[in-house]
mmCIF file of the C-alpha atoms, coordinates in Angstrom:
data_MODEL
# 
_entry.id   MODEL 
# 
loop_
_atom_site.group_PDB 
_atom_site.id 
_atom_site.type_symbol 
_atom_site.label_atom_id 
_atom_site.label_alt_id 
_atom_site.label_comp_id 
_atom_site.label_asym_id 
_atom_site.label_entity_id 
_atom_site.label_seq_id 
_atom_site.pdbx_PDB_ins_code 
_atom_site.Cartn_x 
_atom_site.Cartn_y 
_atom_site.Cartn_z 
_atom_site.occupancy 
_atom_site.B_iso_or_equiv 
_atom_site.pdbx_formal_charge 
_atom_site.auth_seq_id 
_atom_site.auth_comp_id 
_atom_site.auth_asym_id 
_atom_site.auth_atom_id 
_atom_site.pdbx_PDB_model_num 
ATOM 1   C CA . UNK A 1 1   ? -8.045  37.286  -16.361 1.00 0.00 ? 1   UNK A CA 1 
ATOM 2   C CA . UNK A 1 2   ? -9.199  34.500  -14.685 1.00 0.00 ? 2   UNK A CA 1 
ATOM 3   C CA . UNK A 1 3   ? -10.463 32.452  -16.876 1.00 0.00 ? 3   UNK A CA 1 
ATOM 4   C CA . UNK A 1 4   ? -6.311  32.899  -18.591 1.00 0.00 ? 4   UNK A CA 1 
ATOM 5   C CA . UNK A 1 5   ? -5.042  31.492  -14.951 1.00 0.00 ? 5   UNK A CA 1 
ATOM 6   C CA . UNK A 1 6   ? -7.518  28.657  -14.733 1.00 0.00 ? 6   UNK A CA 1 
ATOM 7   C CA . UNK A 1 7   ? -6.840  27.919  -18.733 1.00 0.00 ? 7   UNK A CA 1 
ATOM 8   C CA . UNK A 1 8   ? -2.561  28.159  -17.944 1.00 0.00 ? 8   UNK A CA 1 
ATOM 9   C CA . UNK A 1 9   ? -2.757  25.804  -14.745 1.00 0.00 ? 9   UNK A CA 1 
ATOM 10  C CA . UNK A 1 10  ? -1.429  22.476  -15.795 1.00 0.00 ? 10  UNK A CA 1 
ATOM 11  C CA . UNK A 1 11  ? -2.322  19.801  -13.095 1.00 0.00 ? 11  UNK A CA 1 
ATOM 12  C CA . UNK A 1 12  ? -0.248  16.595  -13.386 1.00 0.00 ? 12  UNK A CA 1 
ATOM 13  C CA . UNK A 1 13  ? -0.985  14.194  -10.663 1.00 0.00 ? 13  UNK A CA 1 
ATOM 14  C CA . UNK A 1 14  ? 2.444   11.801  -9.858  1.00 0.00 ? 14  UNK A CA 1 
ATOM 15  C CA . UNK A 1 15  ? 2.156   8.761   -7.651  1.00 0.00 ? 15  UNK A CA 1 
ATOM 16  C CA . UNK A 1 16  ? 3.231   9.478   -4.178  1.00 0.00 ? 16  UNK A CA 1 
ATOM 17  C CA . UNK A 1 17  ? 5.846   6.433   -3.611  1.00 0.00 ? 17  UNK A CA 1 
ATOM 18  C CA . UNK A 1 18  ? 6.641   7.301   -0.176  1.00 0.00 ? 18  UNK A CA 1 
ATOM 19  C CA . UNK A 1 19  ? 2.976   7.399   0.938   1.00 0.00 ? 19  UNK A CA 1 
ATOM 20  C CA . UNK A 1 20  ? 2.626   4.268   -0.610  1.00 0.00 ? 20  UNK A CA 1 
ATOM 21  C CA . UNK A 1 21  ? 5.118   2.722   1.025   1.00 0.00 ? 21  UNK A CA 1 
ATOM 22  C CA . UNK A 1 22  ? 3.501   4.133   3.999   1.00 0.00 ? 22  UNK A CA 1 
ATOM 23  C CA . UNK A 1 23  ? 0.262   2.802   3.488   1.00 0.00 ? 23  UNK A CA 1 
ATOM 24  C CA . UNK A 1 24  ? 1.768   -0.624  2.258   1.00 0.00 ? 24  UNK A CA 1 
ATOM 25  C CA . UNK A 1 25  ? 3.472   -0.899  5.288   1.00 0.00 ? 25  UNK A CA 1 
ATOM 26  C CA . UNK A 1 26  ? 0.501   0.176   7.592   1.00 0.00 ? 26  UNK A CA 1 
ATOM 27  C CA . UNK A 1 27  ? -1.885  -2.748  6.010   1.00 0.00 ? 27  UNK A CA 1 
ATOM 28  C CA . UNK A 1 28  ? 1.206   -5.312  5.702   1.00 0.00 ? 28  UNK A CA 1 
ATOM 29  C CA . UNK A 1 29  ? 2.062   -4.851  9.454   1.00 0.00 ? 29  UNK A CA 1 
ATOM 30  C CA . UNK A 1 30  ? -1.938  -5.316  10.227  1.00 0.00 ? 30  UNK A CA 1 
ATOM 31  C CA . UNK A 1 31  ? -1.842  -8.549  8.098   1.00 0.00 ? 31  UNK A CA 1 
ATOM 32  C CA . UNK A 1 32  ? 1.181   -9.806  10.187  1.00 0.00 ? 32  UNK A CA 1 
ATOM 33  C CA . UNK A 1 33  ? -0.160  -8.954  13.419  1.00 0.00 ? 33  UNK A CA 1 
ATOM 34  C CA . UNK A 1 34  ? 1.945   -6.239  14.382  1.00 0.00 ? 34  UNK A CA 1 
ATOM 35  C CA . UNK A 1 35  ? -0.269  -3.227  13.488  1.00 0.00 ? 35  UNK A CA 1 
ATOM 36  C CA . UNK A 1 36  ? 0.144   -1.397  17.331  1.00 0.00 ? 36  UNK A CA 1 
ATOM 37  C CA . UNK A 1 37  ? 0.425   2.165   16.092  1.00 0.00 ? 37  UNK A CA 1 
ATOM 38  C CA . UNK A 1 38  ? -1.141  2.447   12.781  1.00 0.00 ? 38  UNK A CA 1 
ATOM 39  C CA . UNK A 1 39  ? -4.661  3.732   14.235  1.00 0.00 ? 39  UNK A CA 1 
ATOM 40  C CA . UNK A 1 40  ? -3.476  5.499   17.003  1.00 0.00 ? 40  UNK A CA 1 
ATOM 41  C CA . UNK A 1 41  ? -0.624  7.859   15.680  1.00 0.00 ? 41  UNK A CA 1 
ATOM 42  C CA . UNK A 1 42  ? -1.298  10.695  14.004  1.00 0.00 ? 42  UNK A CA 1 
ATOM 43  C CA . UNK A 1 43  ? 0.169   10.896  10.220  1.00 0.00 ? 43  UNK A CA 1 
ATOM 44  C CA . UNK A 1 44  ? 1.583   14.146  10.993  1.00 0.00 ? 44  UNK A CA 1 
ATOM 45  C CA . UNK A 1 45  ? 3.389   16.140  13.092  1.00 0.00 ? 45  UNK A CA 1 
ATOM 46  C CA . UNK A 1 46  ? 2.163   19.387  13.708  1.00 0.00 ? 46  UNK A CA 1 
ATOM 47  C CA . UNK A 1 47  ? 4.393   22.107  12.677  1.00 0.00 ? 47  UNK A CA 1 
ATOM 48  C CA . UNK A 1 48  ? 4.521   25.538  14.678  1.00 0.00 ? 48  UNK A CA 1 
ATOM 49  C CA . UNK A 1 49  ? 3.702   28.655  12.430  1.00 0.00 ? 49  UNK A CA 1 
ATOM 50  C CA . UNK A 1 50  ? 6.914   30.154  11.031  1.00 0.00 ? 50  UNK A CA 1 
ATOM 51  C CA . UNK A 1 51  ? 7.879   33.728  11.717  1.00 0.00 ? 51  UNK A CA 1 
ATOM 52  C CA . UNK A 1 52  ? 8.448   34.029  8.195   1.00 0.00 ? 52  UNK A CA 1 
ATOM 53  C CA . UNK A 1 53  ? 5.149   33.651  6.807   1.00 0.00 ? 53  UNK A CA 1 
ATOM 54  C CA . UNK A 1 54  ? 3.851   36.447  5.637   1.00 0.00 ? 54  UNK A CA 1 
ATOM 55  C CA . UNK A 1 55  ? 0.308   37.506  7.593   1.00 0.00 ? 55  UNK A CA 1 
ATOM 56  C CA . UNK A 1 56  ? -3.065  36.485  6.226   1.00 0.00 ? 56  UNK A CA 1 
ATOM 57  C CA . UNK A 1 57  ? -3.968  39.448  4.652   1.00 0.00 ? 57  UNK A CA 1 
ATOM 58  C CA . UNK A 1 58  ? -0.430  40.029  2.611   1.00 0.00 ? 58  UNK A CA 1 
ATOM 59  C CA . UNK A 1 59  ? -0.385  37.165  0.559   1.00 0.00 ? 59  UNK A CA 1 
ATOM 60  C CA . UNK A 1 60  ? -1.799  38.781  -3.204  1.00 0.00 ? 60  UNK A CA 1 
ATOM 61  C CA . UNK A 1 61  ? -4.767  37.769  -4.314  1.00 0.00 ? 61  UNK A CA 1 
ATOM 62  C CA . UNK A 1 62  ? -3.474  36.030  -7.351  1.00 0.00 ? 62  UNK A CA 1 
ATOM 63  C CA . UNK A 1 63  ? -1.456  33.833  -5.172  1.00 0.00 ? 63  UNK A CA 1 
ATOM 64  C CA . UNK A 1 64  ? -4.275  32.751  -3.318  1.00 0.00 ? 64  UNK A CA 1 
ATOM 65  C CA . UNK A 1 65  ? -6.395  32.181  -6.161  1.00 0.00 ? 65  UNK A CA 1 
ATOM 66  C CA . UNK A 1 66  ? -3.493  29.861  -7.754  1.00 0.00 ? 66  UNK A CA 1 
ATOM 67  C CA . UNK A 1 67  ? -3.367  28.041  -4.258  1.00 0.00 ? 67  UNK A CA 1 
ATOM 68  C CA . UNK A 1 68  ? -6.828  27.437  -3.999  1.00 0.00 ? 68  UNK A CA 1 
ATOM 69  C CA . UNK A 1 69  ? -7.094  25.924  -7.230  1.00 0.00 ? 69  UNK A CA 1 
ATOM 70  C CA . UNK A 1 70  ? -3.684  23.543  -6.648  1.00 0.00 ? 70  UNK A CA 1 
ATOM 71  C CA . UNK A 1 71  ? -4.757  22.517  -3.329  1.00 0.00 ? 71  UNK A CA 1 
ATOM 72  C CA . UNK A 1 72  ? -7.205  19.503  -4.585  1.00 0.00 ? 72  UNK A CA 1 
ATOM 73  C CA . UNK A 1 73  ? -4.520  18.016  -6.059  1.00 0.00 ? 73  UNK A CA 1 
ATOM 74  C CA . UNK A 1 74  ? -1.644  18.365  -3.225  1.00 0.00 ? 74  UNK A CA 1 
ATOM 75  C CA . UNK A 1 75  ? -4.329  16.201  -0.882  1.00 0.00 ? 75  UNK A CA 1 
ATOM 76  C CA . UNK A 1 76  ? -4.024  13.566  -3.991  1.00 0.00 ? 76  UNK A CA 1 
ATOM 77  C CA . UNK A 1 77  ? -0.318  12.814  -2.666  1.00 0.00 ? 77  UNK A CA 1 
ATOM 78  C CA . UNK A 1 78  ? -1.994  11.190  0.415   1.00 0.00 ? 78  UNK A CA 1 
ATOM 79  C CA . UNK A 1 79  ? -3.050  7.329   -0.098  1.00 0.00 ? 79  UNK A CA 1 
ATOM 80  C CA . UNK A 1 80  ? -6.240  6.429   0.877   1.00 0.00 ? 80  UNK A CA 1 
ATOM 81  C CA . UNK A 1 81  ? -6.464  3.211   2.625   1.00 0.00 ? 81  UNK A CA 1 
ATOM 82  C CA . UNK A 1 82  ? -9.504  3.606   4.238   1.00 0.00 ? 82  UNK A CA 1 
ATOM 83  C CA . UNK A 1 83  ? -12.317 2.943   2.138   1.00 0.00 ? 83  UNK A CA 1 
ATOM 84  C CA . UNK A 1 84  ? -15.088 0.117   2.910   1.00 0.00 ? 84  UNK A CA 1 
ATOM 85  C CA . UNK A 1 85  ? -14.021 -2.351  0.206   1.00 0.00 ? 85  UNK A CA 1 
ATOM 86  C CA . UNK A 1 86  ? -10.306 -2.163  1.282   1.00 0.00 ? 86  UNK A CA 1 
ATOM 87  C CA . UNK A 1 87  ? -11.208 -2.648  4.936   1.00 0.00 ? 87  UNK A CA 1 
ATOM 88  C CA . UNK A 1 88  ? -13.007 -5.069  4.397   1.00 0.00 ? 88  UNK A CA 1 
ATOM 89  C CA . UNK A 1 89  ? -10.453 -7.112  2.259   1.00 0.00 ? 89  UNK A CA 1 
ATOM 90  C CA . UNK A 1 90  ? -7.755  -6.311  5.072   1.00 0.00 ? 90  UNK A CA 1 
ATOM 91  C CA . UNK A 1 91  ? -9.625  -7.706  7.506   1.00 0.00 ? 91  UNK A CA 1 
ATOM 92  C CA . UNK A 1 92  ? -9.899  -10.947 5.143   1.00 0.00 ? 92  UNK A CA 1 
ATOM 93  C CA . UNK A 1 93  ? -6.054  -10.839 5.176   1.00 0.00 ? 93  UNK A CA 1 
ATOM 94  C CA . UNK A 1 94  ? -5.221  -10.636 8.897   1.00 0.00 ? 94  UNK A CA 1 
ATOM 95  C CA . UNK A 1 95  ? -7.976  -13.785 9.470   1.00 0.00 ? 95  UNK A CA 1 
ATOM 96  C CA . UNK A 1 96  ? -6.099  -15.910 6.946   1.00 0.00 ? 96  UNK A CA 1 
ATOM 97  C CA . UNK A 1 97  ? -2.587  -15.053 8.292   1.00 0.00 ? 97  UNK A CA 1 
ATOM 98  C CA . UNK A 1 98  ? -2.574  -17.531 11.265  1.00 0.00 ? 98  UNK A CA 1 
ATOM 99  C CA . UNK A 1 99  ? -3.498  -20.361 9.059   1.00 0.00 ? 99  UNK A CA 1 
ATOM 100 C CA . UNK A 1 100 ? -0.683  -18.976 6.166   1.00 0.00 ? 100 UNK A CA 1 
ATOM 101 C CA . UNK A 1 101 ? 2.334   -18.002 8.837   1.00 0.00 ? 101 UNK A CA 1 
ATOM 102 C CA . UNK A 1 102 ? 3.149   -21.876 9.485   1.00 0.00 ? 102 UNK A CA 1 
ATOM 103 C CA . UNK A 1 103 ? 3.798   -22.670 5.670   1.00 0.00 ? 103 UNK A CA 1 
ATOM 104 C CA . UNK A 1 104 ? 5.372   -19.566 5.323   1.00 0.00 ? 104 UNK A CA 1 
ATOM 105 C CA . UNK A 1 105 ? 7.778   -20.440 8.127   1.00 0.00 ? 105 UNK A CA 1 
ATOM 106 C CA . UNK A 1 106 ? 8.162   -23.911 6.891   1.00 0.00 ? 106 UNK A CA 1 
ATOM 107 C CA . UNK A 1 107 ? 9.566   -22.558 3.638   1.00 0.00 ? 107 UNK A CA 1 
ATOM 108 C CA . UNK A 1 108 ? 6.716   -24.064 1.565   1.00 0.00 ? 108 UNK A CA 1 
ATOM 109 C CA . UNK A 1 109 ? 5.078   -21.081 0.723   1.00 0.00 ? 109 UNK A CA 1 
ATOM 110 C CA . UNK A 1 110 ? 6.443   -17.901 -0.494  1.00 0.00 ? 110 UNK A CA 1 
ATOM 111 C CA . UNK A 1 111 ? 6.404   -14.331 -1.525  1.00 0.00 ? 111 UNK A CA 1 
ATOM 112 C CA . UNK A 1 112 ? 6.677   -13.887 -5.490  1.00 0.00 ? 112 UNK A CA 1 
ATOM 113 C CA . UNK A 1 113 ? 7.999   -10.452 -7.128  1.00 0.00 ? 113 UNK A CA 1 
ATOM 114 C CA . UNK A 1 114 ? 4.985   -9.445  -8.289  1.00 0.00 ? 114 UNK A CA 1 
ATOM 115 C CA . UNK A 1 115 ? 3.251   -8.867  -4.967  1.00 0.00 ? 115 UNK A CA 1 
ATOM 116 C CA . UNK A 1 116 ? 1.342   -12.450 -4.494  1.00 0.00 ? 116 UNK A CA 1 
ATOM 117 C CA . UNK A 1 117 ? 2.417   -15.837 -2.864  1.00 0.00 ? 117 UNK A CA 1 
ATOM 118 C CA . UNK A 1 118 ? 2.976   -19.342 -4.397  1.00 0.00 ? 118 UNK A CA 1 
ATOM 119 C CA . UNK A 1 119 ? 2.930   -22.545 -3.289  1.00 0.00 ? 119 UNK A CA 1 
ATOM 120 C CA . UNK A 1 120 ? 6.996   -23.078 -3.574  1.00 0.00 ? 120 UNK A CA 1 
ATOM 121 C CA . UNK A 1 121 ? 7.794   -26.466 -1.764  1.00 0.00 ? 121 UNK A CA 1 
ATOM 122 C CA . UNK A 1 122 ? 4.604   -28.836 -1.924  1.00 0.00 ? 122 UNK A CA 1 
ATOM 123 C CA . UNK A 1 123 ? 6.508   -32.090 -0.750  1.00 0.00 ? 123 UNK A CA 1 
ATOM 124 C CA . UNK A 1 124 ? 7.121   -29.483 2.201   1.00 0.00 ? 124 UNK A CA 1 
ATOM 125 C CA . UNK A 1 125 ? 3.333   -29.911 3.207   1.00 0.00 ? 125 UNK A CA 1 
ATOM 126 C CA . UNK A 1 126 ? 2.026   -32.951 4.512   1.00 0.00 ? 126 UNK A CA 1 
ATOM 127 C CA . UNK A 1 127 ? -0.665  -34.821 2.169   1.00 0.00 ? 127 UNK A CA 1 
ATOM 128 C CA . UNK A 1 128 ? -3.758  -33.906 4.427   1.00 0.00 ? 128 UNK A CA 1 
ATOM 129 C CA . UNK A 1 129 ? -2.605  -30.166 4.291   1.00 0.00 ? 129 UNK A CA 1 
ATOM 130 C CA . UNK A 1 130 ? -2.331  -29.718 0.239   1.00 0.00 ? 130 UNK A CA 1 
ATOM 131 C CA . UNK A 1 131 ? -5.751  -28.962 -0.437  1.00 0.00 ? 131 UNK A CA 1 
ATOM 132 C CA . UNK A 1 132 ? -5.780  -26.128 2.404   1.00 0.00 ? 132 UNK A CA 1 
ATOM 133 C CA . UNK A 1 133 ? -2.607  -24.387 1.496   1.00 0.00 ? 133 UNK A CA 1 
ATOM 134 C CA . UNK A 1 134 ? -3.877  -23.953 -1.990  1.00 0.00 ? 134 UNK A CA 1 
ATOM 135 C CA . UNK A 1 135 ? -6.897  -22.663 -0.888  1.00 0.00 ? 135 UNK A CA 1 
ATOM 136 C CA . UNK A 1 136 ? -5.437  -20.460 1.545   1.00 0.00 ? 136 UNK A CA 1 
ATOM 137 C CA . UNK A 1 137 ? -2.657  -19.324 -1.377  1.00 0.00 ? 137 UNK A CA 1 
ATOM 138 C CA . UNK A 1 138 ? -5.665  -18.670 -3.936  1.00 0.00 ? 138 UNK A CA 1 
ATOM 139 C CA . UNK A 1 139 ? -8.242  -16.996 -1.232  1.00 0.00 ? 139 UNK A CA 1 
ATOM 140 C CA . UNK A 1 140 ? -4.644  -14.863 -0.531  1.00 0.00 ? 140 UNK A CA 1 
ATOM 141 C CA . UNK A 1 141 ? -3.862  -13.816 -4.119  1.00 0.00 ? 141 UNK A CA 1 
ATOM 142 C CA . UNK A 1 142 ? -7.850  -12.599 -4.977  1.00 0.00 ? 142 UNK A CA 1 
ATOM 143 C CA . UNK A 1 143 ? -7.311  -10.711 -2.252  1.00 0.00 ? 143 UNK A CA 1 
ATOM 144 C CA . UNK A 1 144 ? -4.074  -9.177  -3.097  1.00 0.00 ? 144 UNK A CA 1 
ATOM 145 C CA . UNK A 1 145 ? -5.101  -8.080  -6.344  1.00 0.00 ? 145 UNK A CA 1 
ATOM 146 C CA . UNK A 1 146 ? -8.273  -7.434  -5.302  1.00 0.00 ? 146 UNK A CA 1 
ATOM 147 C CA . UNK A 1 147 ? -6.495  -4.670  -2.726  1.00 0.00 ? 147 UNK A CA 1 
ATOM 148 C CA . UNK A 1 148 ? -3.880  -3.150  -5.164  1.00 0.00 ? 148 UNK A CA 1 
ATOM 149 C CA . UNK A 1 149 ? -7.395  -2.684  -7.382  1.00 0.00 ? 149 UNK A CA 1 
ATOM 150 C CA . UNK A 1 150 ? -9.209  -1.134  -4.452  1.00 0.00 ? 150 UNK A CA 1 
ATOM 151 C CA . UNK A 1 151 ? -6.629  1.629   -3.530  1.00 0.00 ? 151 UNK A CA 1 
ATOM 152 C CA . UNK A 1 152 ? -6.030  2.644   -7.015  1.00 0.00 ? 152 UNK A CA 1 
ATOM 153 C CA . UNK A 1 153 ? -9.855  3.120   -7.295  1.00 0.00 ? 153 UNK A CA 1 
ATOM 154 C CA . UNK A 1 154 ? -9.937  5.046   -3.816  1.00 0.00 ? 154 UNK A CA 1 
ATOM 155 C CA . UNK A 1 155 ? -7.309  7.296   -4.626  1.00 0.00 ? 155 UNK A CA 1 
ATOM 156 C CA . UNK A 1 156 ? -9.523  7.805   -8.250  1.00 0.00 ? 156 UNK A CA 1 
ATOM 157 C CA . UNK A 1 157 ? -6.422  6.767   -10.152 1.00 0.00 ? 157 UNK A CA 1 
ATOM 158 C CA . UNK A 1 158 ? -6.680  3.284   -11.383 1.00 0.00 ? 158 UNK A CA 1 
ATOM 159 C CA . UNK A 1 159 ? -3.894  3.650   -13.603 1.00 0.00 ? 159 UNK A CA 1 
ATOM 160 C CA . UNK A 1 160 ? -1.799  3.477   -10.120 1.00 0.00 ? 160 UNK A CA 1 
ATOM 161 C CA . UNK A 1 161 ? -2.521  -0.109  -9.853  1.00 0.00 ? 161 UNK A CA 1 
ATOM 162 C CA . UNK A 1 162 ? 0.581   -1.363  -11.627 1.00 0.00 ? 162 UNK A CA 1 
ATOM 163 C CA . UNK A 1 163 ? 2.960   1.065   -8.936  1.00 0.00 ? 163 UNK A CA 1 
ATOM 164 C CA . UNK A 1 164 ? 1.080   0.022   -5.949  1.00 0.00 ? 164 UNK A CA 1 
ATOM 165 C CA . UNK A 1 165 ? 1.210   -3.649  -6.909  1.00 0.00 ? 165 UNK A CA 1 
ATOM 166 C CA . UNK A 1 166 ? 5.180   -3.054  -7.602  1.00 0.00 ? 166 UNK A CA 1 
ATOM 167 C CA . UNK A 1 167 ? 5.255   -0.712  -3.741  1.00 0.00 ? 167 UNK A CA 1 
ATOM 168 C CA . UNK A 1 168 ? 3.573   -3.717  -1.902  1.00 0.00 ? 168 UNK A CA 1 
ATOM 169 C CA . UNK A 1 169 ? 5.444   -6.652  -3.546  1.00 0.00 ? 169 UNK A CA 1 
ATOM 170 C CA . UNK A 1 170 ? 8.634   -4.684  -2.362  1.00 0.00 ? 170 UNK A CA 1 
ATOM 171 C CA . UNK A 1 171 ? 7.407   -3.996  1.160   1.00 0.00 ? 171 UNK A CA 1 
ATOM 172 C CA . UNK A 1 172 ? 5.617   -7.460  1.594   1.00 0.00 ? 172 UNK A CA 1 
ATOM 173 C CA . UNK A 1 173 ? 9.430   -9.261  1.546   1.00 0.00 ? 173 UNK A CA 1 
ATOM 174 C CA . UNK A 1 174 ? 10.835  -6.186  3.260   1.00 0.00 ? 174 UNK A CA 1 
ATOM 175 C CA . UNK A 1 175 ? 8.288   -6.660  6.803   1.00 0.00 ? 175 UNK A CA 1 
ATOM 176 C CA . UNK A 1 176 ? 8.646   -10.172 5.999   1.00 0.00 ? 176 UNK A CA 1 
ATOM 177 C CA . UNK A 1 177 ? 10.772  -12.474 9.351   1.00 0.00 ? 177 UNK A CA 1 
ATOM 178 C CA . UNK A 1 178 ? 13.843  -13.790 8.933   1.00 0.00 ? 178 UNK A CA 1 
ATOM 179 C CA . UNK A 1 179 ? 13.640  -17.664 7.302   1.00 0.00 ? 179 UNK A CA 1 
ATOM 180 C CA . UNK A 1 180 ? 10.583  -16.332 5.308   1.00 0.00 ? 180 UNK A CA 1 
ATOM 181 C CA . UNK A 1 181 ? 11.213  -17.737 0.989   1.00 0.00 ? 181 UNK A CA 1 
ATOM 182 C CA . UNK A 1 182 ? 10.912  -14.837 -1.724  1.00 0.00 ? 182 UNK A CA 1 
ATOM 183 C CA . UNK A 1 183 ? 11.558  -14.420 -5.032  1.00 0.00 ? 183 UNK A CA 1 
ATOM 184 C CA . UNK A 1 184 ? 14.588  -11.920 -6.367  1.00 0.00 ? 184 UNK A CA 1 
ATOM 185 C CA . UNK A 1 185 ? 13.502  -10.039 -9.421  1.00 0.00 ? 185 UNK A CA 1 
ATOM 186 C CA . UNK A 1 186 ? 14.397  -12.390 -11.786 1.00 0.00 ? 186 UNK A CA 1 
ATOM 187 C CA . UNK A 1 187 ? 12.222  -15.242 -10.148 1.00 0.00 ? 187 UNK A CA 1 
ATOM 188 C CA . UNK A 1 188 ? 14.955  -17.219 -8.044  1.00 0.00 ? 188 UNK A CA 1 
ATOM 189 C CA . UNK A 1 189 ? 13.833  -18.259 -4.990  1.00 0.00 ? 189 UNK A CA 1 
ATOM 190 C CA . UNK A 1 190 ? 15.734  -16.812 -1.580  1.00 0.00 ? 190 UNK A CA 1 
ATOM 191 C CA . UNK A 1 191 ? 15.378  -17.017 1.703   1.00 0.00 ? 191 UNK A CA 1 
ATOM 192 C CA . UNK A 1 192 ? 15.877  -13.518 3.872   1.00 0.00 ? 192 UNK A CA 1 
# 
């Protein structure tokens, strides 16, 4: 009998868009400087037991059996953002965001669609500066796709990487300030 429920449970493992937009937004407000509560709030709010929940002891064996063998892959809806390598490409990020913000704010650099920035106004930067904001644009992009890489891998689903590249190139123009240059989804160039 129970090798017929562990042979009849079908596990398919979704990805969690609201966590990642969670988790986007946590590393994305870091990067921009404004990361005051990620650390410090819990995730959760702690819910009081309900009065109609059934006692310990009444819930049938089979029941628990089934939830112990689903509950691996309910913690999967959680995005892990916490691992060494991503850490250690955040912190990357947030040390190259002073030098980015200014030619982000002039308009010369901006945000692409696909989660990465571009050089979009180069007569924008003065001659002495073009070398450095294509550094700092290149150095930003191995990073980027280095991170989308890293939290597929964390989460053990590396087929996620195509979602959480498409969840952060949303929520990077989303957090973005006002004046900041993006691209629309078919590749014009806007400023929010």
């Amino acid at each position: 009998m129970l090798m017929f429920l562990a042979a009849c449970v079908t596990i398919n493992v979704y990805f969690p868009t609201a966590e990642a937009v969670e988790a986007a937004d946590q590393i994305i407000r870091g990067v921009y400087g404004e990361d005051g509560q990620s650390e410090s709030q819990p995730d959760e709010k702690q819910q009081p037991g309900s009065l109609l929940q059934p006692p310990v002891g009444a819930v049938p064996a089979y029941i628990a059996l089934l939830e112990w063998l689903v509950s691996p892959v309910q913690a999967a809806a959680d995005i892990n953002i916490q691992s060494p390598a991503i850490r250690t490409i955040r912190a990357s990020m947030e040390a190259r965001f002073p030098q980015l913000k200014p030619f982000y704010d002039t308009g010369s650099v901006g945000m692409t669609n696909g989660g990465l920035i571009e050089v979009r106004d180069l007569n924008a930067v003065a001659l002495r500066d073009r070398k450095t904001v294509k550094t700092l644009v290149a150095d930003e992009n191995r990073d980027r796709h280095a991170l989308y890489k890293e939290i597929a891998l964390a989460n053990g689903q590396p087929g996620w990487e195509a979602d959480i590249r498409k969840t952060f190139a949303k929520r990077w123009i989303d957090n973005a300030p006002a004046g900041w240059w993006y691209q629309d989804n078919k590749g014009n160039w806007k400023r929010k």
